[in-house]
DONU-622118 format. One line per 10 residues: number of its first residue (from 1); their letters; for each residue x, y, z negated of N, C-alpha, C, O, CB. Coordinates in nm, 3 decimals, padded with zeros to 5 digits. Glycine has a CB too. Example, Ala and Ser with C-alpha at 12.3 -4.5 7.8 and 13.67 -1.06 7.14 Angstrom:
<recs>
1) as) 01.319 -00.569 -00.780 01.230 -00.450 -00.780 01.320 -00.330 -00.780 01.424 -00.332 -00.846 01.131 -00.447 -00.905 ~ 01.285 -00.225 -00.708 01.367 -00.106 -00.714 01.290 00.003 -00.787 01.341 00.114 -00.804 01.408 -00.060 -00.572
</recs>
This chain:
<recs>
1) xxxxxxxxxx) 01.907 -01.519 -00.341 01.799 -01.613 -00.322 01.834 -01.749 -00.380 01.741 -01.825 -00.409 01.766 -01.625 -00.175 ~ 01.974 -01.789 -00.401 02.023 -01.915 -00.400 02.007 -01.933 -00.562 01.959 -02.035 -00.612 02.179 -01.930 -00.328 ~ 02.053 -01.823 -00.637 02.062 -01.816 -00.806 01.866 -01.829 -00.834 01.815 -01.914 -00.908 02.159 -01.611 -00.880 ~ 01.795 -01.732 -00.760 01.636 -01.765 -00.786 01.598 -01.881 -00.767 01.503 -01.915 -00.839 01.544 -01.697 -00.711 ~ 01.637 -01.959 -00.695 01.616 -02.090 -00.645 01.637 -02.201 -00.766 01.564 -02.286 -00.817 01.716 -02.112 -00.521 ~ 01.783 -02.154 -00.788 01.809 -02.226 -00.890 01.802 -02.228 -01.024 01.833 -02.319 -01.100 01.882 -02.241 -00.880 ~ 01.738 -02.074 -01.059 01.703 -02.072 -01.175 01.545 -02.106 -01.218 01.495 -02.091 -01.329 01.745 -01.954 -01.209 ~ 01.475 -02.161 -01.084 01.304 -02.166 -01.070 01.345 -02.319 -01.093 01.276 -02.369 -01.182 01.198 -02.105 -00.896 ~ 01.441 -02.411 -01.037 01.449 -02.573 -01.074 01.483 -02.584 -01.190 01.418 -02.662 -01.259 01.541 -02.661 -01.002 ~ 01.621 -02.494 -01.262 01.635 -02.517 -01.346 01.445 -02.494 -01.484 01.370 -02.573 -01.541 01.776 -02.438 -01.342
11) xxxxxxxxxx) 01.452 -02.393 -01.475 01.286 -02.370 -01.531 01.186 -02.483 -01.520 01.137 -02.529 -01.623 01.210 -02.252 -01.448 ~ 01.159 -02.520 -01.428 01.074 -02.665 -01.392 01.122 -02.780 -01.480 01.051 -02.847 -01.555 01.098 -02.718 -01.228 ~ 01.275 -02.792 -01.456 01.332 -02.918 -01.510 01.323 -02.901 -01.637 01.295 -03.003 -01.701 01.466 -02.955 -01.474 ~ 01.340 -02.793 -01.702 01.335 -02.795 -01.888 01.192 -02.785 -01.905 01.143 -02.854 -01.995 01.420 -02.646 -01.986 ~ 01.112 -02.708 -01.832 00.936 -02.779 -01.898 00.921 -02.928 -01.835 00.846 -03.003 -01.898 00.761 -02.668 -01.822 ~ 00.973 -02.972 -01.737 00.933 -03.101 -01.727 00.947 -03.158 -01.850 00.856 -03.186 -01.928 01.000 -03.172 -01.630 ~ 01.112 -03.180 -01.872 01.162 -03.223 -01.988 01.082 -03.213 -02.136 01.051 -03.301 -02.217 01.279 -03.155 -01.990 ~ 01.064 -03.084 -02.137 01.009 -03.060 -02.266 00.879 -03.151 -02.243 00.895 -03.259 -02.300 00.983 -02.892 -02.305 ~ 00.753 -03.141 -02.176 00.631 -03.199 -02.157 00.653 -03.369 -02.158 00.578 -03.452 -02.209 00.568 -03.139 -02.018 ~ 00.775 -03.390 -02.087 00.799 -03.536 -02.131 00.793 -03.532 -02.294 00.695 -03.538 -02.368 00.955 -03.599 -02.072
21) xxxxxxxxxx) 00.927 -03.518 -02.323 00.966 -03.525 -02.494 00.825 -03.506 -02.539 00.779 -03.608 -02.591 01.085 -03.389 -02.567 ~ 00.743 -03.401 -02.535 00.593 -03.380 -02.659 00.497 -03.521 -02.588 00.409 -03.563 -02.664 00.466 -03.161 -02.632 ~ 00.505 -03.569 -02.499 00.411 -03.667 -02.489 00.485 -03.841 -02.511 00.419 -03.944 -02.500 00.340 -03.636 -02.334 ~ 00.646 -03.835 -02.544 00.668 -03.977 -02.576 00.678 -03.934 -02.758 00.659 -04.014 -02.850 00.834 -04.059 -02.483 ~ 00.708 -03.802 -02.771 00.674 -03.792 -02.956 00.525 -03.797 -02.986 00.511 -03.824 -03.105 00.728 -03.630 -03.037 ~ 00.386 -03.778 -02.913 00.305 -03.789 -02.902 00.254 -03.947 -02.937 00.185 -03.986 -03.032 00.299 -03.730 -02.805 ~ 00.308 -04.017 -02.836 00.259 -04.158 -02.858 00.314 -04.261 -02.973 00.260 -04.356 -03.029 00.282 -04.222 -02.732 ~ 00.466 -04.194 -02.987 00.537 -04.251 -03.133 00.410 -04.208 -03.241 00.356 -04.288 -03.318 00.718 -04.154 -03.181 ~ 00.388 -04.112 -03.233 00.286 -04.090 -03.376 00.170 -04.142 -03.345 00.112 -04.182 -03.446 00.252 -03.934 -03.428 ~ 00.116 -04.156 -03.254 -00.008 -04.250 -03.284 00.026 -04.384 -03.298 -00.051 -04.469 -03.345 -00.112 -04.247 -03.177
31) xxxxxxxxxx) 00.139 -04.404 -03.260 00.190 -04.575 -03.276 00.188 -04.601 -03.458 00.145 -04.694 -03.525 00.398 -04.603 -03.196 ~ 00.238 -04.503 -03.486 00.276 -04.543 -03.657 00.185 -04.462 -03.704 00.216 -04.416 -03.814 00.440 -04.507 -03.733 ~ 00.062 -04.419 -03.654 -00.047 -04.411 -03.704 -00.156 -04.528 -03.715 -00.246 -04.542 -03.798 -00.084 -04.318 -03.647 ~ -00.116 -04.619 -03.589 -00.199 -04.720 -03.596 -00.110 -04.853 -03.694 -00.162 -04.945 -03.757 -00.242 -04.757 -03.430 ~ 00.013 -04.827 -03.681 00.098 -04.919 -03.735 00.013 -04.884 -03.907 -00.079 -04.964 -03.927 00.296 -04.878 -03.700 ~ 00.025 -04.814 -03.985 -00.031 -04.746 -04.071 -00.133 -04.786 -04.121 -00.138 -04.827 -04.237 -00.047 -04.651 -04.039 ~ -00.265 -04.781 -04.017 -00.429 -04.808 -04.044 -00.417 -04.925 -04.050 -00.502 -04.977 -04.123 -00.545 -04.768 -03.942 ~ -00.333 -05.007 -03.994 -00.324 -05.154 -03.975 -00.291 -05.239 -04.064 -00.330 -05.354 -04.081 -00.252 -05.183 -03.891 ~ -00.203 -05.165 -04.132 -00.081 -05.205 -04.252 -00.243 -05.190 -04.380 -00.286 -05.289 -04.440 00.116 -05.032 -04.276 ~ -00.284 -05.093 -04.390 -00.319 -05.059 -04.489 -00.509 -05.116 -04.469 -00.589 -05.139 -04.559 -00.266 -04.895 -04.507
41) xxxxxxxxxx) -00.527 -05.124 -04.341 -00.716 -05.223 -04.367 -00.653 -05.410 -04.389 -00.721 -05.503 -04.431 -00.873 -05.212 -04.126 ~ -00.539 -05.415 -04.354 -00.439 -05.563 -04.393 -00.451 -05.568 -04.509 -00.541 -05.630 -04.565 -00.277 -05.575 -04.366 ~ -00.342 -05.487 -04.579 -00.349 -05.461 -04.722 -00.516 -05.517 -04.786 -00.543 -05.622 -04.843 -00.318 -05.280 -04.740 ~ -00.594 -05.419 -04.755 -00.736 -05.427 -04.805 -00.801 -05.546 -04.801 -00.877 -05.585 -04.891 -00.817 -05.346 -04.740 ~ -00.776 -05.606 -04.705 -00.824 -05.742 -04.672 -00.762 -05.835 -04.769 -00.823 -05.912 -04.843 -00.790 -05.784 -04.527 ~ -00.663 -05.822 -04.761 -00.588 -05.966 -04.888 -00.591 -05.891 -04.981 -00.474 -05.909 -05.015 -00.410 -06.044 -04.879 ~ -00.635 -05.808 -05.067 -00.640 -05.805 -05.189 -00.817 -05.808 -05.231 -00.850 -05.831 -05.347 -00.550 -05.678 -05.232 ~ -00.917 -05.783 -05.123 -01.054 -05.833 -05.148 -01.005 -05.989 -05.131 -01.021 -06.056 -05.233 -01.185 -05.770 -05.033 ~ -00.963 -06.042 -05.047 -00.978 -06.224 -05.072 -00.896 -06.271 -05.205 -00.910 -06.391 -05.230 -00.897 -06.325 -04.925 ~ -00.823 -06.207 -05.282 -00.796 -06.210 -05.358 -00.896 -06.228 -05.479 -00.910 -06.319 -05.560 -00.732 -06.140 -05.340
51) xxxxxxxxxx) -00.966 -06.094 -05.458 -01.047 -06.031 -05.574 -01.150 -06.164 -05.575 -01.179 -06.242 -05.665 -01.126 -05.854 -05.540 ~ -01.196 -06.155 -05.430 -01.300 -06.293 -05.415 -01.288 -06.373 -05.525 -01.344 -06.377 -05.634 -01.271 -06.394 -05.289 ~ -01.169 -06.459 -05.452 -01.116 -06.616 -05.512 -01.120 -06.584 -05.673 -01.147 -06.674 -05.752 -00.926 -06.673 -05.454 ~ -01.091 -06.444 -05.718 -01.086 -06.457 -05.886 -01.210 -06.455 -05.953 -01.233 -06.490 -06.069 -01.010 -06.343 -05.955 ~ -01.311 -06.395 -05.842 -01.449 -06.387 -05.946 -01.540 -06.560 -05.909 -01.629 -06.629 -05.959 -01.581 -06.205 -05.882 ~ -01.452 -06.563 -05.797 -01.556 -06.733 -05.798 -01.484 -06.840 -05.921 -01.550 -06.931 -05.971 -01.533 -06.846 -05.596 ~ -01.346 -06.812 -05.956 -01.246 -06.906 -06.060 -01.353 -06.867 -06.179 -01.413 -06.947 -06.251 -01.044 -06.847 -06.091 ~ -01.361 -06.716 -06.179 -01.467 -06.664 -06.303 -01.579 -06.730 -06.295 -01.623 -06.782 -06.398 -01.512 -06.514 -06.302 ~ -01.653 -06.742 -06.167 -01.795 -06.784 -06.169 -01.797 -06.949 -06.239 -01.877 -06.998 -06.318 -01.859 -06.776 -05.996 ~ -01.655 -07.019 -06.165 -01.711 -07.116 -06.225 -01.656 -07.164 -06.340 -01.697 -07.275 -06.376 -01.724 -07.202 -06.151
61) xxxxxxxxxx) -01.564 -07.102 -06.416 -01.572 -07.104 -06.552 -01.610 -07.104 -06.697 -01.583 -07.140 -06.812 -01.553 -07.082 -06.551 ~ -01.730 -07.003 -06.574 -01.846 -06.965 -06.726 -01.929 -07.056 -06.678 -01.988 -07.101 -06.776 -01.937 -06.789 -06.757 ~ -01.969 -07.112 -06.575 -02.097 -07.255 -06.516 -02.018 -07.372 -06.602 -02.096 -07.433 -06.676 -02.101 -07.310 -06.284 ~ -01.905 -07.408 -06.608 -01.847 -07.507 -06.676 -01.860 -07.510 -06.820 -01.898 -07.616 -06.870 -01.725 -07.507 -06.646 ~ -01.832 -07.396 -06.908 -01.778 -07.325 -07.000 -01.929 -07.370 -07.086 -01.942 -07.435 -07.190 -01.727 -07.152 -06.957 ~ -02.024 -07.313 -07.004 -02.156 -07.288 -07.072 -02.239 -07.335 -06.976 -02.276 -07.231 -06.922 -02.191 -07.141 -07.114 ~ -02.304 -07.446 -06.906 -02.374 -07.478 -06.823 -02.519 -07.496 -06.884 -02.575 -07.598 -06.925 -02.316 -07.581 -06.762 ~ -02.564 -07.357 -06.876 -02.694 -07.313 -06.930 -02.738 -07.343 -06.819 -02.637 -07.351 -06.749 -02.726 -07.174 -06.987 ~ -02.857 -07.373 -06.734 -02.938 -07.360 -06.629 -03.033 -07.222 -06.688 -03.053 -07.129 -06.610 -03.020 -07.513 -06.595 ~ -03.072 -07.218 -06.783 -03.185 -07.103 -06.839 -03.119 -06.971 -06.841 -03.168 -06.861 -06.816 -03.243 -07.132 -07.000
71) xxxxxxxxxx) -03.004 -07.000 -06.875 -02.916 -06.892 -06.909 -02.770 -06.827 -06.766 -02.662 -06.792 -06.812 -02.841 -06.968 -07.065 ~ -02.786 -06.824 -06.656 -02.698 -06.819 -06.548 -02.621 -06.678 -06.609 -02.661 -06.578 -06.667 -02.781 -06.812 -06.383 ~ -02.465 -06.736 -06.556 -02.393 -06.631 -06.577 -02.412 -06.477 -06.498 -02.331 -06.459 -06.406 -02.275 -06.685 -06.557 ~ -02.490 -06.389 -06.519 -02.519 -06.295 -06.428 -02.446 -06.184 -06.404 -02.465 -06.107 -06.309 -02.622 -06.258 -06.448 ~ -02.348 -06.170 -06.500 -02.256 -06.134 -06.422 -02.137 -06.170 -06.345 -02.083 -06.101 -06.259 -02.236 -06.082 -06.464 ~ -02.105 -06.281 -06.385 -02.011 -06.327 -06.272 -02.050 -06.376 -06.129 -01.992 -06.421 -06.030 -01.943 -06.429 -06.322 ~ -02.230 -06.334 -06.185 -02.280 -06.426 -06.015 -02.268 -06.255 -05.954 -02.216 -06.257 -05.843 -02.517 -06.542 -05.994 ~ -02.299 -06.130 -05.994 -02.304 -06.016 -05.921 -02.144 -06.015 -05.897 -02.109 -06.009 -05.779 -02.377 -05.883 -05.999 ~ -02.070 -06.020 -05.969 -01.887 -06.007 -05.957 -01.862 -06.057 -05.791 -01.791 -06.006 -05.704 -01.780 -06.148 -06.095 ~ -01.940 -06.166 -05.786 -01.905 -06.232 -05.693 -01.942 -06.178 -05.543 -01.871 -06.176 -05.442 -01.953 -06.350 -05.724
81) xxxxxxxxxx) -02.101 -06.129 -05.567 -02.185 -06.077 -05.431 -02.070 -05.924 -05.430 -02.009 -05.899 -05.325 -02.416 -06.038 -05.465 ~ -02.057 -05.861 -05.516 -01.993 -05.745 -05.471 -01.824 -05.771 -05.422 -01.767 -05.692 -05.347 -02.010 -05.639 -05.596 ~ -01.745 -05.914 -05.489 -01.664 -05.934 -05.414 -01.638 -05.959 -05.238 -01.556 -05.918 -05.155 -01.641 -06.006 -05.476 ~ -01.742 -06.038 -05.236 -01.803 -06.054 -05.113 -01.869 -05.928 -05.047 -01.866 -05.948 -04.926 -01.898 -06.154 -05.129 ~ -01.897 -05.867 -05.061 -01.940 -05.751 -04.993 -01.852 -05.654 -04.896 -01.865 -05.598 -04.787 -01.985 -05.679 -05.090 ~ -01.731 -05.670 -05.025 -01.592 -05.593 -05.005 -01.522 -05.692 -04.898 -01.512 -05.674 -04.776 -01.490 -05.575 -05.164 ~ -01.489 -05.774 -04.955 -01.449 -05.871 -04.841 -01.442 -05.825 -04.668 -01.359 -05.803 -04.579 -01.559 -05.986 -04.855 ~ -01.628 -05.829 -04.700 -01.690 -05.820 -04.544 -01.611 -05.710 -04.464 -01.530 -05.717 -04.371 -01.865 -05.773 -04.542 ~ -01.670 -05.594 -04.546 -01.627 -05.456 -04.499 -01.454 -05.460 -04.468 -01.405 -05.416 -04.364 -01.670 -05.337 -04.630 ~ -01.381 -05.518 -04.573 -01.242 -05.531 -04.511 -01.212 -05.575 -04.413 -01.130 -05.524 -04.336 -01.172 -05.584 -04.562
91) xxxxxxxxxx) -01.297 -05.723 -04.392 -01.287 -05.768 -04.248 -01.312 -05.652 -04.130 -01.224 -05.631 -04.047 -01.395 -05.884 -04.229 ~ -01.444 -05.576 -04.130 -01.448 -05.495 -04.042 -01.374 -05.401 -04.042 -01.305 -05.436 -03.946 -01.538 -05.462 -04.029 ~ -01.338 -05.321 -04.068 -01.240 -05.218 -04.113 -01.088 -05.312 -04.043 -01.013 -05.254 -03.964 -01.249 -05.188 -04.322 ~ -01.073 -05.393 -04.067 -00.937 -05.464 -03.965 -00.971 -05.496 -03.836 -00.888 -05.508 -03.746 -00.875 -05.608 -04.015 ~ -01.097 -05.511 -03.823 -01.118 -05.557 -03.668 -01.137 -05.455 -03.582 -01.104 -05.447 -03.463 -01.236 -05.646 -03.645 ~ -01.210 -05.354 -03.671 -01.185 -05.231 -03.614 -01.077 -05.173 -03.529 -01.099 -05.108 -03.426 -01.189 -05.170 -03.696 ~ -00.957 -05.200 -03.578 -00.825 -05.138 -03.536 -00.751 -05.269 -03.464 -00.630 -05.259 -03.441 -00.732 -05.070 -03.678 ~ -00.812 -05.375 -03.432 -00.697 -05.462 -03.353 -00.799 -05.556 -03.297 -00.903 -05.588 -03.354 -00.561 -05.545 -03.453 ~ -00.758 -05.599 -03.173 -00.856 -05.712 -03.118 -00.711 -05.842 -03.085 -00.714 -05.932 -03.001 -00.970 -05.641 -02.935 ~ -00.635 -05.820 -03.149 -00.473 -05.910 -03.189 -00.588 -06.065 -03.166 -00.705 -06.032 -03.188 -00.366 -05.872 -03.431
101) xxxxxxxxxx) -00.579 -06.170 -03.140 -00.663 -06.313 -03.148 -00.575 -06.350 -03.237 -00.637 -06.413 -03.323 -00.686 -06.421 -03.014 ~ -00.444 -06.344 -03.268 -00.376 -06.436 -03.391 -00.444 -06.377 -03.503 -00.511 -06.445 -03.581 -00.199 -06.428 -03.414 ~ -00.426 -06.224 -03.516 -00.505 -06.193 -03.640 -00.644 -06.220 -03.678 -00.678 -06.247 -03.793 -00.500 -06.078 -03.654 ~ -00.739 -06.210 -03.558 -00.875 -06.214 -03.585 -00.863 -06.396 -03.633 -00.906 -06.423 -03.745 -00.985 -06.158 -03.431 ~ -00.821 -06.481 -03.571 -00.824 -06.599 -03.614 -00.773 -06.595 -03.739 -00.846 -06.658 -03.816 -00.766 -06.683 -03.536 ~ -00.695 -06.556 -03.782 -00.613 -06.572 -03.939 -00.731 -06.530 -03.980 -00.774 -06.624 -04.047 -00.459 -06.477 -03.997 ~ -00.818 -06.436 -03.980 -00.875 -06.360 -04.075 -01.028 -06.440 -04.121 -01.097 -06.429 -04.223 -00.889 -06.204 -04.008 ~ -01.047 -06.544 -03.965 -01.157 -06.629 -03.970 -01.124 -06.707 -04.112 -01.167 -06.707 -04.227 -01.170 -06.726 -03.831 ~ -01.028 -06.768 -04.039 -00.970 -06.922 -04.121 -00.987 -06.874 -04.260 -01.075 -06.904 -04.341 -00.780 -06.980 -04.092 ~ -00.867 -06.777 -04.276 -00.922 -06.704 -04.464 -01.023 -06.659 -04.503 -01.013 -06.614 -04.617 -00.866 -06.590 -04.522
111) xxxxxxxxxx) -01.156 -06.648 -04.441 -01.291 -06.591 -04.463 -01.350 -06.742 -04.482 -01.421 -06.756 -04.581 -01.360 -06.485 -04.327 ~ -01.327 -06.861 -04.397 -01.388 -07.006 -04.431 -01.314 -07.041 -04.528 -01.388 -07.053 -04.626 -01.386 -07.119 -04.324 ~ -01.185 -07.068 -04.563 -01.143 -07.147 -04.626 -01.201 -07.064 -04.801 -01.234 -07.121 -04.905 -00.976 -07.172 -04.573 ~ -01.193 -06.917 -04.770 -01.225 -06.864 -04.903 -01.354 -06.918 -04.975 -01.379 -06.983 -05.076 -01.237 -06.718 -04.889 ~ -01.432 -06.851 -04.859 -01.573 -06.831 -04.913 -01.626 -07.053 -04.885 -01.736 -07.107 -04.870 -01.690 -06.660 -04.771 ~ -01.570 -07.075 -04.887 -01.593 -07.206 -04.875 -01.543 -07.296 -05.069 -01.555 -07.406 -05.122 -01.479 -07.255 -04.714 ~ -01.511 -07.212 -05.092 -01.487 -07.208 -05.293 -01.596 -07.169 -05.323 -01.629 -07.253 -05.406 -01.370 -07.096 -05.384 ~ -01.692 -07.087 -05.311 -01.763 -07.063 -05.345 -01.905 -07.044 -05.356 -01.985 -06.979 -05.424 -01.724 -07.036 -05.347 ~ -01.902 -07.179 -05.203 -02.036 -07.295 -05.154 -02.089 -07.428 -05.264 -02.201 -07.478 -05.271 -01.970 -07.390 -05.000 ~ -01.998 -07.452 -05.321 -02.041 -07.563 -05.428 -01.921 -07.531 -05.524 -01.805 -07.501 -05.496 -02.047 -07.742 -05.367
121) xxxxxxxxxx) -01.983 -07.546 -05.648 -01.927 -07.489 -05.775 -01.899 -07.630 -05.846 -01.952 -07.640 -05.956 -02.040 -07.377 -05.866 ~ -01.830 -07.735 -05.805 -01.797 -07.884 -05.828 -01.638 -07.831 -05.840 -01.593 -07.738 -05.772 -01.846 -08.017 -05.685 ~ -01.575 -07.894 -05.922 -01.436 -07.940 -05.975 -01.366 -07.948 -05.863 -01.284 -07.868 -05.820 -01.429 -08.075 -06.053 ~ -01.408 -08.064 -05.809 -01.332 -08.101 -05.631 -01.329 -07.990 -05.582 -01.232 -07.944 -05.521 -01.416 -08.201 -05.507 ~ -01.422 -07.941 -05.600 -01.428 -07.796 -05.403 -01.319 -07.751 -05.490 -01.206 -07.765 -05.443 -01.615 -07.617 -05.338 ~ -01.329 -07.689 -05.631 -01.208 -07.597 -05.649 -01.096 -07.618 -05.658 -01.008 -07.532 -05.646 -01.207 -07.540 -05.729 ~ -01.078 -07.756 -05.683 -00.910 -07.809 -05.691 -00.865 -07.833 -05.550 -00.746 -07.837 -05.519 -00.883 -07.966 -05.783 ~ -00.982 -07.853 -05.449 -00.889 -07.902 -05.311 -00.910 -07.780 -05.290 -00.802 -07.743 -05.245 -00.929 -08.024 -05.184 ~ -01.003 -07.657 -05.292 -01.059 -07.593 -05.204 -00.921 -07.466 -05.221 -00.870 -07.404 -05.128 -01.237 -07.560 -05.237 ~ -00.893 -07.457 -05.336 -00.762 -07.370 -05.385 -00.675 -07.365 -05.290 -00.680 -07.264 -05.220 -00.684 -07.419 -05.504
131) xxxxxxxxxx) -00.594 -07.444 -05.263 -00.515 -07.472 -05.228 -00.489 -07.426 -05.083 -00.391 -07.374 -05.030 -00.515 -07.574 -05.262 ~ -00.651 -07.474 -05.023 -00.624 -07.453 -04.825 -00.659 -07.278 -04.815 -00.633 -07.209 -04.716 -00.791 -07.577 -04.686 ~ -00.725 -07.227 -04.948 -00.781 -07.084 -04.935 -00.562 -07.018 -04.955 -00.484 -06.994 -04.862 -00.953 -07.028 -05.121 ~ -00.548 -07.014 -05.034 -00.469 -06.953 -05.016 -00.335 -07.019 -04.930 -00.244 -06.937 -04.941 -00.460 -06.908 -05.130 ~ -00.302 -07.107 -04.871 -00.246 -07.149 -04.718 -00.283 -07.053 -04.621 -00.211 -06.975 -04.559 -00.303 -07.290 -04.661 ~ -00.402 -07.070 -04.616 -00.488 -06.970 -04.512 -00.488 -06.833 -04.520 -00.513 -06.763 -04.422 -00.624 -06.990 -04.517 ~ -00.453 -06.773 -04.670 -00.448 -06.624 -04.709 -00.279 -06.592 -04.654 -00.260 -06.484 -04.599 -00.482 -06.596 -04.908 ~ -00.197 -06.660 -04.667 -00.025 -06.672 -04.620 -00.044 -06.674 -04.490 -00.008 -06.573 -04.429 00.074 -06.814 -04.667 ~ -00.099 -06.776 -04.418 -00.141 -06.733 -04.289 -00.178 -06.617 -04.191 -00.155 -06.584 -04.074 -00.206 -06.774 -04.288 ~ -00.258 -06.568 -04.314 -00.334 -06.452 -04.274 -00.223 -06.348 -04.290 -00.204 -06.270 -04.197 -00.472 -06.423 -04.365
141) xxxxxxxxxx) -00.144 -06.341 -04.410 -00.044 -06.242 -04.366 00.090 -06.236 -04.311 00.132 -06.121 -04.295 -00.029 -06.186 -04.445 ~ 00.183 -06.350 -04.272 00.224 -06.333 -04.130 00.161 -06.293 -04.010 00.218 -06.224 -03.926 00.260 -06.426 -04.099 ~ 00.046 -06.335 -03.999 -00.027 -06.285 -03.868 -00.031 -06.160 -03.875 00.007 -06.101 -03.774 -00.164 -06.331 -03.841 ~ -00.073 -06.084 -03.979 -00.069 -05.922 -04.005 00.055 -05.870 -03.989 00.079 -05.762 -03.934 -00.111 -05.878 -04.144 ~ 00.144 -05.954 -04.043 00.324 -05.909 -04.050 00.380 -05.856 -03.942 00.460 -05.764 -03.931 00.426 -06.028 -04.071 ~ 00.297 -05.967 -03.814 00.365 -05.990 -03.686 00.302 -05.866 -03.554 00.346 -05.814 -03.451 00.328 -06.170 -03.644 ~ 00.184 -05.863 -03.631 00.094 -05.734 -03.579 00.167 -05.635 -03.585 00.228 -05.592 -03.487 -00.030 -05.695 -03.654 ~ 00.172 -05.589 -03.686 00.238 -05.464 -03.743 00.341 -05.417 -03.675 00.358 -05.305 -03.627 00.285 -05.478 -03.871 ~ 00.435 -05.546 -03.673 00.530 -05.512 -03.617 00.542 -05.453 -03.513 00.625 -05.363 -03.497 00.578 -05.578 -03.611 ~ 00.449 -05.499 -03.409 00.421 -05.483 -03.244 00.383 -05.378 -03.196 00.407 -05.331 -03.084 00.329 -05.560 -03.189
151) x) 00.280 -05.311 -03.337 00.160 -05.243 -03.279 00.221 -05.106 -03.306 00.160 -05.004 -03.275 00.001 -05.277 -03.351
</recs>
């Protein structure tokens, strides 16, 4: 009776065991699954604010370049709406996967400071406006850095 006894705890204790182990390897993989989605709608995000900032440098190059009023650059003005479009969706696509407040704030600040280049097409906005957009894009990815790390 004493060996049944002990071979029914021993039995218990190795499926305990085992059911532990599959549910802390369980949560490791969704961890670096989310670590993952996170890393990579991040990714997406700074390389649309990227893309942004280059088609508004474009937009207003050709407004400078050639300041037709009759003649508007039409494609660098669509370059721009579809940069922006992408943008958006990156934003959502990150907010999706984290309600982090350092990140969602980083992601504000680089969504104003960006799209704030490309409110007035004046010399000034772009020479000061440069500068705080991408501060704010560095911003934006330590805050992602620090996410990542955590999550």
């Amino acid at each position: 009776m004493d060996t049944v006894l002990a071979s029914l705890i021993a039995v218990i204790g190795t499926l305990t065991g085992s059911l532990g182990t599959i549910h802390l390897q369980q949560r490791a993989t969704r961890r670096a699954v989310h670590r993952h989605d996170l890393q990579s709608a991040g990714g997406q995000l700074l390389t649309a604010l990227t893309a942004y900032r280059a088609a508004v440098y474009a937009l207003w190059t050709a407004n400078t370049t050639n300041p037709d009023a009759d003649n508007p650059p039409t494609e660098q003005i669509t370059t721009v709406r579809i940069a922006r479009a992408a943008l958006t969706a990156a934003r959502d696509a990150l907010f999706l996967l984290t309600t982090d407040t350092a990140v969602r704030d980083a992601v504000h600040n680089a969504l104003d400071a960006t799209f704030a280049l490309g409110d007035d097409q004046e010399q000034d906005q772009i020479t000061t406006g440069r500068p705080a957009a991408l501060a704010a894009h560095h911003t934006l990815l330590d805050a992602l850095a620090a996410a990542i790390k955590t999550a």
